[in-house]
C-alpha positions, 0 to 999 in steps of 0.5 A, a space after each residue: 165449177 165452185 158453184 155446181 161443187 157448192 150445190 152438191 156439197 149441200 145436197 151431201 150435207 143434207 143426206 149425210 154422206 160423208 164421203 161425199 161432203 168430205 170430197 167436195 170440200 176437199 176440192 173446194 179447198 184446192 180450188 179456193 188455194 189455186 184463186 189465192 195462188 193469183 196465178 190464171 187457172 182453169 177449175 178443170 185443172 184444179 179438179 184434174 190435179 186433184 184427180 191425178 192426186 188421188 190415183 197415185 195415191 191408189 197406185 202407192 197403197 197397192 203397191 203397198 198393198 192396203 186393200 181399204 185405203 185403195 177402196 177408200 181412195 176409188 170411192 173418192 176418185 169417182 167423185 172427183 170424176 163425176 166433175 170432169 169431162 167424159 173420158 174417151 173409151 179405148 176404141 175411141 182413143 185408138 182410133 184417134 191416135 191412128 187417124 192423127 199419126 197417119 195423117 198429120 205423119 209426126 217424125 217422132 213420139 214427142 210431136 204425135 204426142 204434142 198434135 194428140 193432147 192439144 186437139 183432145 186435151 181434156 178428154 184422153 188420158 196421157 198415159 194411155 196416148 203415150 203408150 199407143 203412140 210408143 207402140 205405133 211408131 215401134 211398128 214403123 
């Protein structure tokens, strides 16, 4: 992950994109912080945390209302994005989620939740899990 982020630092420094290139170090900083911290770490999560960073700080302009500072900040997370794995759809997900709460049966809303985020952790929003799981067992 440090070196295909090095790689495309580069190509940014090359073709001027500022943006980009200040993205990119951005990561490489949190990156190069998580080696120091001497805790084990995975570099998806360092880029998943940067990720999560970025969309709360979307979600404090809006609510602030600042409509370029949001611009700004999309722009940044679909760099960011560009480093992580492909997120399932909202077809997928639904599915999935179904599948997993009819036939592993949970008892509640944590353990569904538990079951759903270690077999697809990585590749499925929590938030929208949480929601789908909520709505299906208010089905019950």
């Amino acid at each position: 992950m440090r070196e295909r982020i090095t790689k495309e630092l580069r190509e940014a420094m090359k073709s001027q994109n500022k943006l980009r290139m200040s993205v990119l170090r951005m990561l490489l900083a949190e990156i190069t912080n998580a080696e120091k911290s001497g805790r084990d770490f995975e570099y998806i999560d360092v880029v998943k945390g940067y990720a999560k960073k970025l969309k709360k700080t979307i979600e404090e302009y809006e609510r602030l209302q600042i409509q370029d500072k949001v611009n700004s900040c999309k722009e940044e997370l679909k760099i960011v994005e560009e480093f992580l794995p492909k997120q399932m759809t909202d077809e997928e997900l639904e599915r999935v989620v179904t599948e997993v709460i009819e036939s592993e049966k949970p008892k509640d809303i944590g353990s569904a939740m538990k079951i759903i985020m270690s077999k697809y952790k990585g590749v499925v929003d929590g938030k929208k899990v949480q929601t789908l799981v909520k709505d299906m067992f208010l089905k019950k």
